[in-house]
C-alpha positions as CSV (number, residue, x, y, z in Angstrom):
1,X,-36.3,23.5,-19.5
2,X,-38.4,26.3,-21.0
3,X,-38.2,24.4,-24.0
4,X,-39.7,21.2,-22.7
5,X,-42.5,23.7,-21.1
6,X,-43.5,25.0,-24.1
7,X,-43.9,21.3,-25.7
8,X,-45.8,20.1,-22.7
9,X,-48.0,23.1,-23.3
10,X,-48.5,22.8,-27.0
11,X,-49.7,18.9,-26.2
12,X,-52.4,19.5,-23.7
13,X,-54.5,22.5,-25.5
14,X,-53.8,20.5,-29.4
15,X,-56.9,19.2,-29.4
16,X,-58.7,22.6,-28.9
17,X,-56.0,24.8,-30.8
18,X,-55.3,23.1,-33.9
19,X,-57.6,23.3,-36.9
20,X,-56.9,23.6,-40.9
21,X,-56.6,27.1,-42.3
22,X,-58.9,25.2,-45.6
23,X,-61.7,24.4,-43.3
24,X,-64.8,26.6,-42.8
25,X,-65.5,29.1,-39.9
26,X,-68.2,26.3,-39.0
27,X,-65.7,23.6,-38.6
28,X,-64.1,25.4,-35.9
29,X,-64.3,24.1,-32.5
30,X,-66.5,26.0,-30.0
31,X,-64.7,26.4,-26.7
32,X,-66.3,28.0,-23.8
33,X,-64.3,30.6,-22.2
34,X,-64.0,29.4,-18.6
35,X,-63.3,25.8,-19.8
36,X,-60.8,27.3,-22.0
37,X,-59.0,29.2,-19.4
38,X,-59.4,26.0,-17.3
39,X,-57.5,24.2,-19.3
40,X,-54.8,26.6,-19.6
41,X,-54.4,26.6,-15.9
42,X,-54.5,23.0,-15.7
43,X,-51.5,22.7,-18.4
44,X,-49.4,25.3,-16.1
45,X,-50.1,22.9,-13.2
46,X,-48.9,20.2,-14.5
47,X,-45.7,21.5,-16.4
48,X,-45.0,23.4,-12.6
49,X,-45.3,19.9,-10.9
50,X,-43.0,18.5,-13.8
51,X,-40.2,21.2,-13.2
52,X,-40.6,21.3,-9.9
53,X,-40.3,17.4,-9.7
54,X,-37.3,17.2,-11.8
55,X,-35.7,19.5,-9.6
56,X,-36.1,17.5,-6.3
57,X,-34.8,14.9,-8.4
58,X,-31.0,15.9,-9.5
59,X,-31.5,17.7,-5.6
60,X,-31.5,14.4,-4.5
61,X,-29.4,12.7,-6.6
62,X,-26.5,15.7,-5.8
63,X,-26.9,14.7,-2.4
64,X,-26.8,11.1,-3.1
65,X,-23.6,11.5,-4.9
66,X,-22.2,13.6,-2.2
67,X,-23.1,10.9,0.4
68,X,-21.8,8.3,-1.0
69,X,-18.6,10.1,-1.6
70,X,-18.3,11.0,1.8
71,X,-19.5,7.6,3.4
72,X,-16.8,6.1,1.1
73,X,-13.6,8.5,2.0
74,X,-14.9,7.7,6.1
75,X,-14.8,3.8,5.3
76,X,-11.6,4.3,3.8
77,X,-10.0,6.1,6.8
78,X,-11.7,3.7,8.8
79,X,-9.4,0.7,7.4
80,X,-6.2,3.0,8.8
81,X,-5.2,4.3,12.0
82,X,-3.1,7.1,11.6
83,X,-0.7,7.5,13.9
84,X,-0.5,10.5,16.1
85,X,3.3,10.4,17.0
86,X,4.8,13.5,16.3
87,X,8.2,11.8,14.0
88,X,11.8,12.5,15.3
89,X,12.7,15.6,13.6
90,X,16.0,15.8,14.6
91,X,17.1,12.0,13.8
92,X,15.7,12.7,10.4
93,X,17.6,15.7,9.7
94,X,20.8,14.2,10.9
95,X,19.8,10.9,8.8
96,X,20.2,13.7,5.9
97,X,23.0,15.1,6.2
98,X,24.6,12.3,7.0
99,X,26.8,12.1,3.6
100,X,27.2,8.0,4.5
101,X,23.6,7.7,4.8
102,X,20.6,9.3,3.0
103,X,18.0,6.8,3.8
104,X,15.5,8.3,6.2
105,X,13.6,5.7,8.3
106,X,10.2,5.4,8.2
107,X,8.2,5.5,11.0
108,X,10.9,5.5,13.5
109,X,9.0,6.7,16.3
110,X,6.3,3.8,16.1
111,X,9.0,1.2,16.0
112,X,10.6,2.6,18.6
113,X,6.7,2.4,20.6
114,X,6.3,-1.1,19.3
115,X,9.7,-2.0,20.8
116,X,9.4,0.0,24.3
117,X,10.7,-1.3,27.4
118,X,7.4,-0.9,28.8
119,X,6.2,-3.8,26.7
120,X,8.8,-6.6,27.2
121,X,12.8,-5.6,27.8
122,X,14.5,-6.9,24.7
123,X,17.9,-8.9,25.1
124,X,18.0,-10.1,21.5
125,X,16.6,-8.2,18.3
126,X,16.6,-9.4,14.6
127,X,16.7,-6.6,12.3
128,X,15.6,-8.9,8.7
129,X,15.9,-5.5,6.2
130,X,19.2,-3.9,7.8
131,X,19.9,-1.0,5.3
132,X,21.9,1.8,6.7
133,X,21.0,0.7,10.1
134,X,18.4,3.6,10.3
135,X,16.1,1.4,12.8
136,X,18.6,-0.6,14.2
137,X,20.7,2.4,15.6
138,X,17.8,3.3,17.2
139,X,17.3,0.3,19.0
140,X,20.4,-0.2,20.0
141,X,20.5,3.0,21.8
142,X,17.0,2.8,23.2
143,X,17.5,-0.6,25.1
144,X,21.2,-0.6,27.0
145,X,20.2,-4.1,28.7
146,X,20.2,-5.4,24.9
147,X,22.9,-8.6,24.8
148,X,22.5,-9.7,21.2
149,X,22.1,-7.8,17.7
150,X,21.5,-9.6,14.8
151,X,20.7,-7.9,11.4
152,X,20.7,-9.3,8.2
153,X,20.7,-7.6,4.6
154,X,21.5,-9.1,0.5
155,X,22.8,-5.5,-0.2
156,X,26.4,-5.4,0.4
157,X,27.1,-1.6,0.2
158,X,24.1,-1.5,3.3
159,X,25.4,-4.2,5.1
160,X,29.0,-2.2,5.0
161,X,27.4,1.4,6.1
162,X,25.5,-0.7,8.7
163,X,28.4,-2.5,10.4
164,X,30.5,0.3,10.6
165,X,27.5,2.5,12.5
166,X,26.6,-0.7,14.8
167,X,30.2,-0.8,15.6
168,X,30.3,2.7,16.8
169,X,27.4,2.0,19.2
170,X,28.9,-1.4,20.8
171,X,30.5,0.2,23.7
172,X,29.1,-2.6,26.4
173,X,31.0,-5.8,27.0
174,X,27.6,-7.6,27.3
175,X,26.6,-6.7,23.8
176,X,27.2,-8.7,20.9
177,X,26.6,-7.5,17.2
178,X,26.1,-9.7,14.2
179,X,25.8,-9.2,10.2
180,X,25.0,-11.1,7.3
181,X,25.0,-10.7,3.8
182,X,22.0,-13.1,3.7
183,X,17.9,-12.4,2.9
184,X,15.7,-13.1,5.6
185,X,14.3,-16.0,4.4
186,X,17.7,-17.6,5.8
187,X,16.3,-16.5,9.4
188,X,16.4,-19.8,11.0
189,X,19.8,-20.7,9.6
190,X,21.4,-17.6,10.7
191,X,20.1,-18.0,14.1
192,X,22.1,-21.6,14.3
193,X,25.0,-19.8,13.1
194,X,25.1,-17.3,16.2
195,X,27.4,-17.7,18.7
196,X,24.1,-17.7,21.4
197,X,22.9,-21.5,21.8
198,X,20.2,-20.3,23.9
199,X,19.3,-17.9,20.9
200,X,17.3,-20.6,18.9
201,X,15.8,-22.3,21.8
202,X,14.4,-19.6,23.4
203,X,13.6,-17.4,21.2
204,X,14.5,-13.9,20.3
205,X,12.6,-10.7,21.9
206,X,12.0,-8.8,18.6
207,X,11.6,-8.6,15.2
208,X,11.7,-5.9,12.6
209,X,10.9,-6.3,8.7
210,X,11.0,-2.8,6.6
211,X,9.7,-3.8,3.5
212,X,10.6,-0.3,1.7
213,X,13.4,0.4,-0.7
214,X,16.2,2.4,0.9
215,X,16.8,5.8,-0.9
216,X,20.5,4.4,-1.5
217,X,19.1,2.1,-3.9
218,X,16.4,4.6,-6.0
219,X,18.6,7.3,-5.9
220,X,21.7,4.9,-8.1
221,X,20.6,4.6,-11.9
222,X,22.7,1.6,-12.1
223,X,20.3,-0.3,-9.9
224,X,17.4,-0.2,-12.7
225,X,15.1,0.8,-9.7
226,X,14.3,4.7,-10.7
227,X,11.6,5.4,-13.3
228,X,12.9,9.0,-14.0
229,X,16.6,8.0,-14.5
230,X,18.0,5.9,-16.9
231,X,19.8,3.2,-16.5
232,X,20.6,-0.9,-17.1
233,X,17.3,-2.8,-16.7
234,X,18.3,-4.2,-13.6
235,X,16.0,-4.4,-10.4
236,X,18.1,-7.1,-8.5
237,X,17.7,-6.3,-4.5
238,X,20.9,-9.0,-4.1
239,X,23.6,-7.7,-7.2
240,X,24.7,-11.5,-6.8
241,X,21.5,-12.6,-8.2
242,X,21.8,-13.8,-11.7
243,X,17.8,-13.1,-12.9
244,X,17.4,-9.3,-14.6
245,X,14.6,-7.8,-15.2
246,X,15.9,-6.9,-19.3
247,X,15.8,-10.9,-18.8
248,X,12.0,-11.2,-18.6
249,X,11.0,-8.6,-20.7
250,X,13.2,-10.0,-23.4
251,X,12.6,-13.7,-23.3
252,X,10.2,-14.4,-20.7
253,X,6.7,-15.6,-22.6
254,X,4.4,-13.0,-23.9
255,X,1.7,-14.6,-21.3
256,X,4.2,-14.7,-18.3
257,X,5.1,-11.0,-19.0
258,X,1.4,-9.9,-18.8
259,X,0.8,-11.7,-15.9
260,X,3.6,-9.9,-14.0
261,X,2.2,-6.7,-15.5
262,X,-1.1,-7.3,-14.3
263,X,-0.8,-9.3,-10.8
264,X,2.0,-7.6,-9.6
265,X,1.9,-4.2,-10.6
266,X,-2.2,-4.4,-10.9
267,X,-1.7,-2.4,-14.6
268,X,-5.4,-2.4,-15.6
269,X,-3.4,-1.8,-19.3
270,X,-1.3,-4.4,-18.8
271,X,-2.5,-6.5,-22.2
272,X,-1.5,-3.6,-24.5
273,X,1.9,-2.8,-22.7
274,X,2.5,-6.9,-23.1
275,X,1.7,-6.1,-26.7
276,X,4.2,-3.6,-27.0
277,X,6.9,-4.9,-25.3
278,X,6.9,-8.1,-27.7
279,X,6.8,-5.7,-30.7
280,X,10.0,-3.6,-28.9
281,X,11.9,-7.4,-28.9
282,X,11.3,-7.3,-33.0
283,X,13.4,-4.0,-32.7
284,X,16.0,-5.0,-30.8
285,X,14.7,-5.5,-27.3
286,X,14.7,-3.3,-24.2
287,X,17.8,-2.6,-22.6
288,X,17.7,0.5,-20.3
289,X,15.3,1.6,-18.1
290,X,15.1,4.8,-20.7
291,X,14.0,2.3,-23.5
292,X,11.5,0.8,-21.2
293,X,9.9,4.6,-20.3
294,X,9.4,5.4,-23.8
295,X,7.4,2.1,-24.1
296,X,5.4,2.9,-21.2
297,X,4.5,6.8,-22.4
298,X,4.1,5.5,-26.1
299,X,1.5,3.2,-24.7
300,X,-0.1,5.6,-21.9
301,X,-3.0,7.5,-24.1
302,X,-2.2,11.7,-23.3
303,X,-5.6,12.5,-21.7
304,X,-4.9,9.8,-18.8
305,X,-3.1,12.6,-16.3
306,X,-0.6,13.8,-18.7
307,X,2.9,13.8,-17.2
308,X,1.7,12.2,-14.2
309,X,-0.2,9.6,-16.2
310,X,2.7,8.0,-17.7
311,X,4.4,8.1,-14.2
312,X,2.3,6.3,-12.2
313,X,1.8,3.8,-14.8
314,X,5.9,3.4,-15.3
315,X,5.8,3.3,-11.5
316,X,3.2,0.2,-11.7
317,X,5.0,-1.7,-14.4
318,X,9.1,-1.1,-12.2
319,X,6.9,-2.3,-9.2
320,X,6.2,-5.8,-10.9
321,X,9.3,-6.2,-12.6
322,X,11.1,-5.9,-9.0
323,X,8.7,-7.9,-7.7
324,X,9.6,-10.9,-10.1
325,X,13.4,-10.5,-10.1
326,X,13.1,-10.9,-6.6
327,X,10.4,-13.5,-6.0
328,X,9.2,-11.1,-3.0
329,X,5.9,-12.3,-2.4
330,X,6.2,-15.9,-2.2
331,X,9.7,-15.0,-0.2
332,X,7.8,-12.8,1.8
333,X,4.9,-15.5,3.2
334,X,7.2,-18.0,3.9
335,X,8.8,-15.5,5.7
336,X,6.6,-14.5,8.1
337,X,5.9,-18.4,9.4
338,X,10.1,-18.7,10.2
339,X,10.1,-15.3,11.8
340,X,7.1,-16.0,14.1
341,X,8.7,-19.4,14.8
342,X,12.1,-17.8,16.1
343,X,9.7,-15.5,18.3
344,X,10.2,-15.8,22.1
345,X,6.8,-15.9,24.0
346,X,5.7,-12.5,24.6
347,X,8.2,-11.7,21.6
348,X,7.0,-9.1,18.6
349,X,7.3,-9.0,15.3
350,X,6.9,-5.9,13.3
351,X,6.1,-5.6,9.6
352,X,6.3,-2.2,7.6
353,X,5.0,-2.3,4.0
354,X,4.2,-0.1,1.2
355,X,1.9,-1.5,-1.1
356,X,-1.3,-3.5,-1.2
357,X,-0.3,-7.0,-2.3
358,X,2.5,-6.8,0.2
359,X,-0.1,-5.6,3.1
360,X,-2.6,-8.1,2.3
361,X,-0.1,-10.8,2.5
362,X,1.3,-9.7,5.9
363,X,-2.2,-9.3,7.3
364,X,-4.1,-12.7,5.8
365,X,-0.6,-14.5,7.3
366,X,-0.8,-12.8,10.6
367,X,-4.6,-13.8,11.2
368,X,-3.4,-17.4,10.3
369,X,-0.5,-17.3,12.6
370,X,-2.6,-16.4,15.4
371,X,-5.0,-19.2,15.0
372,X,-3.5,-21.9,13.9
373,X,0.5,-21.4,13.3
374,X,0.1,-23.3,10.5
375,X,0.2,-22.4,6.5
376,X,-3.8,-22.6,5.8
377,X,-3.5,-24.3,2.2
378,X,-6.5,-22.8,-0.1
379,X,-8.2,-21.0,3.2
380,X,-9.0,-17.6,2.8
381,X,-9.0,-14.8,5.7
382,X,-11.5,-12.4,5.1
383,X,-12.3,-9.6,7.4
384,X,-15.6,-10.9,8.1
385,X,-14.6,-14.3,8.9
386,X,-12.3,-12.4,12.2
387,X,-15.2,-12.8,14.4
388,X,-15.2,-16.3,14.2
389,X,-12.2,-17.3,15.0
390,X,-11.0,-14.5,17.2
391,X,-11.6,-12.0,19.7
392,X,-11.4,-8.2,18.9
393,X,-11.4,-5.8,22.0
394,X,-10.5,-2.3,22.3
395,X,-7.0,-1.0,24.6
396,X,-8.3,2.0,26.2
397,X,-6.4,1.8,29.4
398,X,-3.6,0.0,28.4
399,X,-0.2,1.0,28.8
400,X,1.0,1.2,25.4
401,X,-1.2,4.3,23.9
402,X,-0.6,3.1,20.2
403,X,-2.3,-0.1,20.4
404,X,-6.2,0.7,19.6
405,X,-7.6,-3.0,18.7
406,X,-6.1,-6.3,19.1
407,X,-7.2,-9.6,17.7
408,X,-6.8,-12.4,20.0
409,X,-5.9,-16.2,18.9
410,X,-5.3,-19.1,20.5
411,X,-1.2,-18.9,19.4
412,X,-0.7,-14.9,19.5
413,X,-2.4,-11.5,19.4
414,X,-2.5,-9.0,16.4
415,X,-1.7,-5.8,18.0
416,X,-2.6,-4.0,14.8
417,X,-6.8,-4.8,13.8
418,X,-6.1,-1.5,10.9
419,X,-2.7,-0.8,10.3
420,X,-0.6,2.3,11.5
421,X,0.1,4.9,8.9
422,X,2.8,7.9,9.5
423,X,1.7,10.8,10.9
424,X,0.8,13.8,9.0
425,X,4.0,15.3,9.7
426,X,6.0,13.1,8.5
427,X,4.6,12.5,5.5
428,X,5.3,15.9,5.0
429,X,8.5,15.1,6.0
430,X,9.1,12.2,3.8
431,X,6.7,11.6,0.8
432,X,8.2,8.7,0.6
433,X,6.3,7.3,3.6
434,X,2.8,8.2,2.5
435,X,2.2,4.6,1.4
436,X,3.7,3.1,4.4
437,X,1.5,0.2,6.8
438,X,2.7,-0.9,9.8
439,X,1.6,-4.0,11.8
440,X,2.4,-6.2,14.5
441,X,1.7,-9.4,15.8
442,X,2.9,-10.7,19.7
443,X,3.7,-14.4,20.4
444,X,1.9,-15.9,23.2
């Protein structure tokens, strides 16, 4: 700055100061002493103004930054509503130590809201993501007037822990429990196949779809789901599956492998991982989820995070293989319509998921569901287009405390406008919740 003064200074009084040291005494300029010291003072105006205008400048543009910052962290809250349950400590600590099953639950206590008897008594629930049973337990003991239990699951080590835990709970001659080692896209069949005629016809009182990966399955190497342990490069969510995921990064196309990379785990380096991968193939191929790793941190430059770098991009790159083996998006959507179909009037269905293309899937579905029923072809439902086909109000003196904002439609109502987030506690609880989004859509 001092500097840039001193320049400013030398250019106004140039014309007055400068002469050649060859010239005469009578070529020298003649400058009157007040104009001269006029001039000086003028030149210390100016570079004053100067300085002190480039200081309100970066002031403002500081503030700017800072605004924009803040104004951007509020919008993003904004799109969440977190909730303000305090979570079931003691069910989670007993889901711990329970040696037959690690999986904690997530978001147990807003389920267990969702599904209150003070919204509709439930005499037939559909749990589509059975696990360990962790929900369904829950359930189970929280409505006694519950007749029929139907869960459903393509891992058969959960389906076992589950069955043997639901069993322990069917003490009432009026309840009836049922299992299948089916996904939930089979929904509508498996209904048929319940000894309940009145099941299909009616409808059922609840759903419940946990989209998460149960800590059984991260926690085994041999599953191929864990980025820090190695094992085969497997990723199947139904071990009778014959599609691996060593299958597609060994002889799927170069093109369809950077596709998966980049739609499904949204890798912005997605071109140069496909690169490598198809020069690991020259050497052999990719076999283990170790071999895959090295790939991934070979690829990762070292001043993107370190450490934590590499792992969030190996944690993109598992996310989009699993997502491929299983076909979860596309088996997701379709879904969503046979689940809302099997709905009872007045019936919910509740969605937990844990990343963004599975989230903007279950919402864009639900506002079609509640408008039309129908699959909407090439529509697209945007946020701003809500207005027009719906009608938002607030629940402040409903009876349900969790529900803030509905959206009303002319088949259902969306029960969650943001979706619900665990609590703070619980995240602290579970870190594996922190990216958890529930919603929740009624039948009408």
């Amino acid at each position: 700055m001092a500097a840039k003064a001193k320049q400013m200074m030398q250019m106004t009084l140039s014309p007055f100061l400068s002469f050649s040291v060859a010239s005469s005494v009578s070529a020298l300029p003649v400058i009157h002493p007040s104009k001269s010291r006029a001039l000086l003072m003028s030149a210390c105006r100016s570079i004053s103004t100067s300085t002190d205008t480039n200081k309100k400048k970066k002031k403002k543009s500081k503030e700017s930054k800072i605004w924009h910052s803040k104004s951007k962290g509020l919008a993003k809250e904004k799109r969440r509503t977190r909730s303000l349950r305090d979570c079931d400590i003691e069910t989670e600590e007993k889901e711990v130590d329970d040696s037959s099953c690690a999986h904690i639950p997530v978001m147990l206590g807003e389920v267990l809201d969702v599904f209150s008897p003070n919204s509709k008594p439930l005499c037939s629930f559909v749990d589509c993501t059975l696990g360990a049973a962790g929900h369904a337990s829950a359930i189970i003991q929280a409505h006694p007037q519950l007749k029929v239990f139907i869960g459903m699951d393509v891992d058969p080590l959960a389906i076992q822990l589950a069955r043997s835990r639901i069993h322990a709970l069917s003490q009432s001659p009026h309840f009836q429990a049922f299992t299948f080692l089916k996904n939930y896209r089979h929904i509508k069949s498996l209904l048929s196949q319940v000894d309940r005629p009145d099941i299909l016809s009616s409808g059922v009182d609840g759903i419940l779809m946990d989209l998460g990966m149960s800590s059984m399955q991260v926690n085994n190497p041999n599953r191929g789901f864990a980025v820090l342990a190695n094992g085969p490069l497997d990723m199947r969510m139904d071990p009778q599956a014959s599609l691996k995921a060593e299958d597609i990064l060994n002889s799927w196309p170069d093109s369809e492998v950077g596709r998966i990379l980049r739609d499904y785990g949204e890798e912005s380096n997605w071109r140069f991982l496909q690169n490598k991968i198809v020069l690991a193939r020259l050497q052999g191929g990719l076999h283990s989820t170790g071999e895959l790793v090295d790939v991934i941190r070979s690829a990762s430059p070292v001043s993107r995070g370190g450490r934590q770098g590499w792992v969030k991009t190996a944690t993109r790159v598992f996310q989009a293989l699993r997502i491929a083996v299983n076909d979860e998006l596309r088996t997701l959507e379709d879904s969503l319509y046979a689940c809302f179909d099997c709905l009872a009037p007045g019936g919910r269905l509740a969605v937990i998921s844990f990343h963004s293309l599975e989230d903007r899937i279950v919402k864009q579905t639900f506002l079609k569901l509640v408008d039309c029923n129908k699959k909407g072809g090439d529509v697209s439902v945007e946020e701003s287009e809500i207005r027009d086909l719906k009608r938002i109000k607030s629940e402040d003196s409903g009876k349900e405390l969790w529900i803030r904002q509905t959206i009303q439609g002319s088949n259902g109502i969306i029960l969650t406008k943001r979706p619900i987030t665990p609590s703070e506690k619980e995240e602290g609880l579970n870190r594996r919740s922190r990216s958890a989004k529930l919603r929740v859509i009624q039948k009408v």
